[in-house]
ZADRENKE-195736 format. One record per residue (C-alpha): residue in one letter; x, y, z. Coordinates in steps of 0.001 Angstrom, whole numbers, plus 500000, padded with zeros to 6 digits. Each point is the difference from the previous one (the first is absolute). Example, Ala and Ser with C-alpha at 12.3 -4.5 7.8 and 13.67 -1.06 7.14 Angstrom:
BEGIN
A512300495500507800/S501370503440499340/
This chain:
BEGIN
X515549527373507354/X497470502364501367/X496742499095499673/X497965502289496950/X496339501253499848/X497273497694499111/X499225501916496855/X503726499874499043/X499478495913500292/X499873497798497176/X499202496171500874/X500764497591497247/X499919496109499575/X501779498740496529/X498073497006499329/X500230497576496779/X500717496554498726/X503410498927500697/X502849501168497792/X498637503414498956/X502492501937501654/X498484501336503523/X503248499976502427/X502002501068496957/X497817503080499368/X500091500581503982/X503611499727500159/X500060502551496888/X497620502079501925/X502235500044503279/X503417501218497825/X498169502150498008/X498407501882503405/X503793499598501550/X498718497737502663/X502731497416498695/X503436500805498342/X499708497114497498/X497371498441497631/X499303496722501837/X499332496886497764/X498001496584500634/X502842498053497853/X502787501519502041/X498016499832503242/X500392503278501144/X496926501318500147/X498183501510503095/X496521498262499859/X501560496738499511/X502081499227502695/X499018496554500929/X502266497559499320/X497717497401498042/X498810503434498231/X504007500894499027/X500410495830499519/X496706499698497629/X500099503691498571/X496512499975501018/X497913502208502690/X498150497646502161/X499345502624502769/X498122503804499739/X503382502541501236/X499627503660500457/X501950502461499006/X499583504009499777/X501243502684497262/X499963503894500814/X499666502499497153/X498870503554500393/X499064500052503190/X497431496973499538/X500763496484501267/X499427496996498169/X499200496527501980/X500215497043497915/X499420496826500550/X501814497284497401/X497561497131499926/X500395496337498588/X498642498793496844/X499751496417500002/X496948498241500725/X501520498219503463/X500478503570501446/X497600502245497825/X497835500103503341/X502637502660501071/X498898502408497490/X496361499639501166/X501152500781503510/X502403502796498538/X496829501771498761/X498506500309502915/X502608502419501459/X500399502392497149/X497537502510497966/X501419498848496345/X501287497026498377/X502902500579497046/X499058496360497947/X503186499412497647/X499417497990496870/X502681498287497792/X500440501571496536/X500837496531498711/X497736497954501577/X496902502670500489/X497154498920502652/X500624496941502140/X497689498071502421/X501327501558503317/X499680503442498370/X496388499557499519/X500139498330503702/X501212503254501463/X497890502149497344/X496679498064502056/X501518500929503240/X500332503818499251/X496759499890498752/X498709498023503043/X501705502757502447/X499003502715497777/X503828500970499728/X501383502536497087/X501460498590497257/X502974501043498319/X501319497485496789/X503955499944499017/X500847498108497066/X503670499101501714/X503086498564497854/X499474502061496723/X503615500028498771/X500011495639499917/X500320498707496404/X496649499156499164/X497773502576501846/X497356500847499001/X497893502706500846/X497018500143497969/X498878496754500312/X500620499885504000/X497882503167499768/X497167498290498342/X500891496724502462/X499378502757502549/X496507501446499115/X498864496752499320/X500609498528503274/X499715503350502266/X497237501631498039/X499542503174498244/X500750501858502881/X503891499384499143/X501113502729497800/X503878500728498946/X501233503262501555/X503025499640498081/X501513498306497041/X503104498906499276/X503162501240498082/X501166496915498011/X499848496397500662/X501739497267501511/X503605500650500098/X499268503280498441/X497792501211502817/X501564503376501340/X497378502214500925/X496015500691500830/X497923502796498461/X497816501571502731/X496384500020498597/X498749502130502800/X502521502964499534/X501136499014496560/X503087499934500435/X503225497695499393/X502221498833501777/X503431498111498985/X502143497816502404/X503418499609499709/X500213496058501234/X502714500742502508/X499237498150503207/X499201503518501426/X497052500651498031/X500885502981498859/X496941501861497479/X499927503080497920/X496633501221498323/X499330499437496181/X498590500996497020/X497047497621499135/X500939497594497393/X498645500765497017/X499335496051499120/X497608499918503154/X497733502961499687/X496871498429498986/X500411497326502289/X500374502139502489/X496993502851499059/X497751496799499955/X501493498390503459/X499484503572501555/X496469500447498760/X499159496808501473/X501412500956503352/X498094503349500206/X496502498436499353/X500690497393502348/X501100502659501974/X496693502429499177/X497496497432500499/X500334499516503230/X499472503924500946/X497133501590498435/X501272503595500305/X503412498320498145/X497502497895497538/X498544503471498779/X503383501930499580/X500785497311497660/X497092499530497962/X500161503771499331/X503564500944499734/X501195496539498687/X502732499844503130/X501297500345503133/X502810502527502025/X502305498149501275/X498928500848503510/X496590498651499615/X501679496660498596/X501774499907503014/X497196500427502155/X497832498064498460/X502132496989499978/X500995500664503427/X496531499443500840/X499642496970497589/X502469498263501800/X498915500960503803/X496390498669498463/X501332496551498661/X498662501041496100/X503382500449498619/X502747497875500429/X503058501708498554/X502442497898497611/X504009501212500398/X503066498692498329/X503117499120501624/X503132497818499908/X501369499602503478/X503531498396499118/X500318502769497661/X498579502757502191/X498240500813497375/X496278501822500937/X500934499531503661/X499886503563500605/X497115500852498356/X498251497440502314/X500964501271502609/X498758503878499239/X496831498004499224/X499389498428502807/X500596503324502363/X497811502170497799/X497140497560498817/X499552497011502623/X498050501004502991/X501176500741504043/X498502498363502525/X497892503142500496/X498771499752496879/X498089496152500626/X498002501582502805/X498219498170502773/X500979496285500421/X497733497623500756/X500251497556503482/X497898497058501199/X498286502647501791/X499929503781498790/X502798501453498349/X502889501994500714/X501399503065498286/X503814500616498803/X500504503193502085/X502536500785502523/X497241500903502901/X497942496285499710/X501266497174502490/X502728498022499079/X498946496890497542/X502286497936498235/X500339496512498274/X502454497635500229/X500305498497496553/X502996497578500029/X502359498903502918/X503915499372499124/X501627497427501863/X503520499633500878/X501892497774502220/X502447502460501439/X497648503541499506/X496989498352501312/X496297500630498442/X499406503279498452/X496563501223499289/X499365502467496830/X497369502393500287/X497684502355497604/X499134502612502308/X496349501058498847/X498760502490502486/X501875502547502830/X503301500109500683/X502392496504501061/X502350501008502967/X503193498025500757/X500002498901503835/X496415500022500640/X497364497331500721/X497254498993497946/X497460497610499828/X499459497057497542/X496291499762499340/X500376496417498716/X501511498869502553/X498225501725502871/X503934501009501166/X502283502500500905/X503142500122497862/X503332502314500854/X501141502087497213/X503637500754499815/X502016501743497596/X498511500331496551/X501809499484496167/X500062500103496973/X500856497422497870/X502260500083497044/X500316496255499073/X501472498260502864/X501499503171501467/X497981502114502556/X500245503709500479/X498684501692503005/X496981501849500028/X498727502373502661/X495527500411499493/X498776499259496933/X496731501556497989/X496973498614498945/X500419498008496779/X503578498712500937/X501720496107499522/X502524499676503394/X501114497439502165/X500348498573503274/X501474497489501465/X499610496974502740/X495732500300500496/X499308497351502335/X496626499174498965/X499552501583496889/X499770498279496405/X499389500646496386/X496244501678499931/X499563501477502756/X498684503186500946/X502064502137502398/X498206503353501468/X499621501837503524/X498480498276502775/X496369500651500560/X499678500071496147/X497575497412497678/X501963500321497009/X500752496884498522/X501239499918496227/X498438497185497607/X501644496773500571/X502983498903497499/X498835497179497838/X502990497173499529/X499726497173497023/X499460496574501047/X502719497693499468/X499821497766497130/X502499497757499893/X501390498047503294/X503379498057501346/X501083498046502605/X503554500991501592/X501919498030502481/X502971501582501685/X503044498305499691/X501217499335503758/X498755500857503293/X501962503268500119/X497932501448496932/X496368498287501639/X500760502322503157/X500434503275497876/X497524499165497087/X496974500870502454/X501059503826500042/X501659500228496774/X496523499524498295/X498467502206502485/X502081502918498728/X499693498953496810/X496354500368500083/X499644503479501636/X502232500856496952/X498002497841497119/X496448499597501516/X499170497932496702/X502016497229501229/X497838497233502333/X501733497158502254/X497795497122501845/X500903497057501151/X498123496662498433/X498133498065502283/X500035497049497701/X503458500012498905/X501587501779503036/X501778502185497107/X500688503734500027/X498223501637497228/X501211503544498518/X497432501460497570/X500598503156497466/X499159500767496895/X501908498266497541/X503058497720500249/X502195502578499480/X499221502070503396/X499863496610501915/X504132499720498783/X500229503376500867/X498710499421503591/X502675496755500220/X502372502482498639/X499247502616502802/X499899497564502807/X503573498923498600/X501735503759499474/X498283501559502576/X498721498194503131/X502980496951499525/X496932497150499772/X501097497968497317/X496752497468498954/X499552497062497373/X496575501768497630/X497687497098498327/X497142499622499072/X496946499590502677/X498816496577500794/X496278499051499137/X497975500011503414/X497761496804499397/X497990498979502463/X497951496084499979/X497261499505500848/X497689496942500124/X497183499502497905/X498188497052501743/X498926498086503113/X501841497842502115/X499597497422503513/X503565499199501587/X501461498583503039/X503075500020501107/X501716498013503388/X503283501416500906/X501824497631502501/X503771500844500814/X501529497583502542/X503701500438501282/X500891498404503147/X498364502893502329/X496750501680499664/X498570499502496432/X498073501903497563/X496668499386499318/X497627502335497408/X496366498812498990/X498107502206497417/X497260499810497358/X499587502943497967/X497318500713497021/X501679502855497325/X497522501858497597/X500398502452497674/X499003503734500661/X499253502545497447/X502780501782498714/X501306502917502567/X498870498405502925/X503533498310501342/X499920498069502665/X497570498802502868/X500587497556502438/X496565498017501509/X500155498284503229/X496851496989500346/X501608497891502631/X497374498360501564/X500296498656503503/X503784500538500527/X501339497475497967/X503000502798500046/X500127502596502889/X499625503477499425/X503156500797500942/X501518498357497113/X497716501302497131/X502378503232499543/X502583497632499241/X497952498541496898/X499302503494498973/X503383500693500036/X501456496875498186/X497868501184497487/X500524503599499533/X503678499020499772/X499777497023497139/X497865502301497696/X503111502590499791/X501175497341497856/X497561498219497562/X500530496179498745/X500670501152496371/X502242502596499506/X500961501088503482/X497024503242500092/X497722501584502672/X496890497596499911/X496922502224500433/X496395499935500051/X499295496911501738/X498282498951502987/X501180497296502261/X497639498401502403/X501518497863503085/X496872497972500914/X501443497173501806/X503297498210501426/X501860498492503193/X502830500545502266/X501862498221502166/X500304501238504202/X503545499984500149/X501540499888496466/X497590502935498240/X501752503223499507/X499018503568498132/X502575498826498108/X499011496951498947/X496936501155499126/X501164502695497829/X502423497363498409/X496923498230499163/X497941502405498809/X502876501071497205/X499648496339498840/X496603499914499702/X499922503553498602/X502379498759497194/X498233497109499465/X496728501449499857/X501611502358497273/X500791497285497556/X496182498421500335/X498533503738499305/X500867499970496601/X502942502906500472/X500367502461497541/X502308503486499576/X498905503097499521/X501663503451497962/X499184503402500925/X498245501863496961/X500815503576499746/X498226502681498990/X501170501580497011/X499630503498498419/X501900500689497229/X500116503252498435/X501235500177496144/X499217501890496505/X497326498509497744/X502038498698497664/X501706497575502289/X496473498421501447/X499795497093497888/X503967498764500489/X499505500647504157/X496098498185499915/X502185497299498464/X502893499954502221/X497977500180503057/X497414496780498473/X503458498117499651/X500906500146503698/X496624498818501070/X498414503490500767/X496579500518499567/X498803503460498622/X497494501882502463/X499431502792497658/X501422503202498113/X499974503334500543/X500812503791498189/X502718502101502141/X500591502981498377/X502213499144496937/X500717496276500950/X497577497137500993/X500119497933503079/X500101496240500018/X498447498175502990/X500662496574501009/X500894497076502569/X502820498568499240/X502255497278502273/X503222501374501760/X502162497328498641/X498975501490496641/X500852503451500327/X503558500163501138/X501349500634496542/X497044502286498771/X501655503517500872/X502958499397497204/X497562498381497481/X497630502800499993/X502770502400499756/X501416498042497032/X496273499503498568/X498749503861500668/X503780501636499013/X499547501387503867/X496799501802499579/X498262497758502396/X499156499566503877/X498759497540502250/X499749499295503357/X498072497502501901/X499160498649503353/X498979496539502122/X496179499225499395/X499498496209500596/X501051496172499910/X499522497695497464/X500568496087499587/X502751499475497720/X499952498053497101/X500112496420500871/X503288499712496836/X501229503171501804/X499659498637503408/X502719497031499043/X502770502254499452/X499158501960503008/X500123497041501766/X503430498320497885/X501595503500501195/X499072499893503623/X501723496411500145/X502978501457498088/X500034502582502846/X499620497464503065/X497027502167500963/X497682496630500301/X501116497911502710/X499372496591500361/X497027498654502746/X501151499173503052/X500120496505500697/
């Protein structure tokens, strides 16, 4: 479609916990503005925002989609985010492109933990705030106490702009508190509506929901505040206004009713949204790392790039809220990030998975464009010569981790840039490769997205890969002193083998590593064959003599030896320095050590005393507590081992309402009872190879 004015732009994210309706109210939203010729459904899979196939598979949305509505000459840009804690980071990055933030609550359920997630984000991004209580006609809804579920989580700046007509099953129609007016739907899929009288039943419900609407209204507008106080109301005009303004401000946050399935209330969202919910004119000057930019068709180009799609046949594809000047197709710009120069092609829009061609677009528009070579989720696209750089794109750390192992050579050559693509897509998910273990390790933020990943690398990229979980990296270590000599002598009919080396081994503090000490004295071994020592050793402490890990902090001193003129070799000497290194090892009193992670973990009150327990049972130690807002943060070092299985306890523990992430912070010694299971395991394993003879 042709591209519309800025002021004829509405930007919206629908955000909320999962299950409250959001790509059913979008795909209601798309038929009802004739952008689609049916009413897509999640639990037939037809649905434009959820096109994935896990998403069609799982009847969940795991991925933000776009899609657009028309009505009236206005556009509508929507963006269908996910509601499940794995993915809720999508909604946070959602935010960032639009001006307003449509949060749908359950009317069975009422206020859920990722609701108030994405209720902290609008707040955080200072985002308008508009409040649908979704799925009115299920058996069992219930508005009035969602409503109070509402204002008790969201504040008193949540107010009802409309109220229901009947309940449940019965629901059939809204009652318009700011024109006072009715309005009946029919229940055919085509949402038809027809104005009504005002129930009877409902009138002093409604005279005291209206009065409450106009002095929230009034006191935030003193000229409004007066009018009130002397005439006792307010023209309908000046309610308009006045809550026009209260949402633009953030001190109203509008509550709607709807029923997607039903279309019931769709429309009436929709009118809202175009008359009440602000343009991107009407946000003003946005802020940038340096200065700020203005939404106006005469500034420089500036734009954002706030999620990358990535497809194996279509290639990468960028998605862009353009904030200042006007985005050309065919035309180079600059990426400030990157300090490059990136080739525009064509532009589009984006309706789901489809694209439509777009020629320039205004200030304040969502478009796309594909194949950027350099360019990734965050960064800041402008004209050359410019400074404008837009604030960086925070991502969640991973909390939960896996190791994956593909399952023939064919899938080890292709898993490389699989998970390459995969991450200019998801930039949540982490890979590194274990030193220790020599494992590949794939990091996201719950076990779920992890089997997603697998899943993606499977349907989409061919890489098929065994997922399990990480192994520990342990490390030994020795704790004591030790004086050894070794002699290696090798003869086989020709030139021998002949190795002499003693070595002193000592403990260094913890962090330290390795160092290697050469004392000879008088050339008892030539210089030339020290490196060989060195190197005998650096290679035997890959392994350790307990349970097959990296032996660090250590220091090994060579301070004395022989060799023979024609039989000594670097590799005897090497040969003979892993002996003595090994033996050495079991006189230094060996031990293992666990890394301890640093823990945050980020929950309600109530929950405190089961977590402080849960986290005491797997030998954490608490480092302190702290208030966040509504919850309260639990510090603490706890052992890796120990944590694998948190994520699904404190979801089980917290009913989902808590967080945690954490990161490496030290080694430990293990447990000396702990240590003989590590050790019966690495046998098990043939990790611990016998000494050489």
């Amino acid at each position: 479609m042709k591209d519309v004015s800025s002021e004829s732009l509405k930007n919206v994210a629908f955000v909320g916990h999962g299950q409250t309706g959001k790509t059913s109210l979008v795909s209601a939203i798309l038929y009802n503005t004739g952008m689609v010729n049916r009413l897509g459904k999640v639990d037939q899979g037809n649905t434009v925002t959820d096109y994935d196939e896990d998403e069609i598979e799982k009847k969940i949305s795991i991925q933000a989609a776009l899609a657009y509505g028309v009505k009236d000459n206005h556009k509508i840009n929507m963006i269908d985010t996910p509601g499940y804690a794995n993915f809720i980071w999508e909604a946070r990055v959602s935010l960032r492109a639009v001006e307003t933030a449509v949060l749908l609550v359950n009317a069975i359920e009422g206020v859920k933990v990722q609701s108030e997630k994405v209720f902290e984000y609008t707040q955080e991004l200072n985002r308008s705030l508009v409040l649908v209580i979704n799925k009115m006609k299920k058996e069992l809804a219930d508005f009035k106490t969602v409503y109070t579920s509402i204002k008790d989580s969201f504040g008193k700046n949540a107010i009802a702009v409309q109220l229901p007509i009947g309940s449940g099953s019965d629901f059939s129609g809204i009652v318009d508190l700011i024109e006072m007016k009715a309005y009946q739907y029919s229940g055919d899929e085509k949402g038809s509506v027809e104005a009504i009288e005002i129930p009877a039943e409902l009138s002093d419900e409604i005279q005291k929901a209206r009065e409450e609407l106009i002095e929230k209204i009034a006191e935030n507008d003193e000229k409004l505040m007066e009018k009130y106080f002397d005439k006792g109301d307010l023209s309908t005009d000046e309610i308009a206004s006045g809550l026009r303004a209260g949402i633009l401000n953030r001190d109203i946050f509008p509550v709607l009713l709807t029923d997607a399935l039903a279309n019931i209330g769709v429309n009436h969202l929709i009118d809202f949204i175009i008359k009440y919910t602000p343009s991107p004119l009407d946000t003003g000057e946005i802020e940038c790392l340096e200065g700020h930019v203005k939404p106006d068709k005469s500034e420089d180009f500036a734009g954002l790039v706030f999620k990358t799609i990535s497809d194996p046949f279509t290639g990468k594809i960028s998605i862009i809220r353009v904030f200042a000047g006007v985005f050309k197709p065919d035309s180079n710009y600059h990426n400030t990030n990157k300090s490059v120069e990136e080739r525009v092609g064509g532009l589009f829009f984006l309706q789901g998975k489809n694209q439509e061609s777009a020629g320039e677009v205004n200030p304040g528009e969502i478009v796309a464009v594909a194949k950027l070579k350099e360019t990734q989720t965050g960064d800041t696209l402008t004209v050359k010569g410019k400074k404008i750089q837009f604030p960086e794109i925070v991502f969640p750390i991973p909390s939960i981790s896996f190791a994956i192992e593909p399952k023939s050579r064919a899938d080890e050559n292709k898993i490389s840039n699989a998970l390459h693509r995969i991450i200019e897509e998801d930039p949540t998910v982490k890979t590194r490769r274990e030193i220790q273990t020599k494992e590949l390790i794939i990091s996201g933020n719950g076990q779920l997205h992890v089997e997603l990943v697998v899943n993606k690398l499977k349907k989409k990229y061919g890489v098929e890969v065994i997922m399990k979980p990480p192994k520990i990296p342990y490390l030994e270590t020795i704790t004591g002193k030790s004086d050894v000599e070794i002699k290696y002598k090798k003869q086989s009919g020709g030139r021998g083998q002949y190795g002499h080396v003693l070595i002193k081994m000592e403990h260094l503090p913890r962090g330290e590593d390795f160092q290697f000490e050469d004392t000879i004295f008088g050339g008892s071994i030539p210089k030339n064959y020290i490196p060989a020592v060195e190197k005998g050793i650096q290679e035997a402490r890959q392994s350790g003599i307990l349970a097959g890990y990296q032996v660090v902090d250590f220091k090994a001193n060579l301070y004395d030896g022989s060799f023979h003129d024609v039989d000594s070799s670097d590799m005897a000497f090497k040969i003979a320095a892993s002996k003595a290194f090994k033996k050495g090892m079991k006189a230094a009193k060996p031990t293992i050590l666990e890394p301890i992670m640093k823990v945050e973990v980020i929950i309600p009150q109530e929950y405190m005393g089961d977590i402080n327990g849960n986290l005491s049972g797997r030998r954490g130690k608490i480092q302190g507590m702290e208030s966040k807002g509504k919850n309260h943060v639990i510090k603490a070092l706890v052992p890796m081992s120990e944590m694998l299985d948190f994520e699904p306890t404190l979801t089980s523990i917290t009913d989902g309402r808590g967080s945690y992430y954490m990161e490496f912070d030290h080694y430990e010694e293990v447990p000396a009872h702990l240590q003989k299971k590590i050790i019966a395991d690495a046998v098990q394993e043939g990790r611990v190879k016998e000494e050489e003879e």
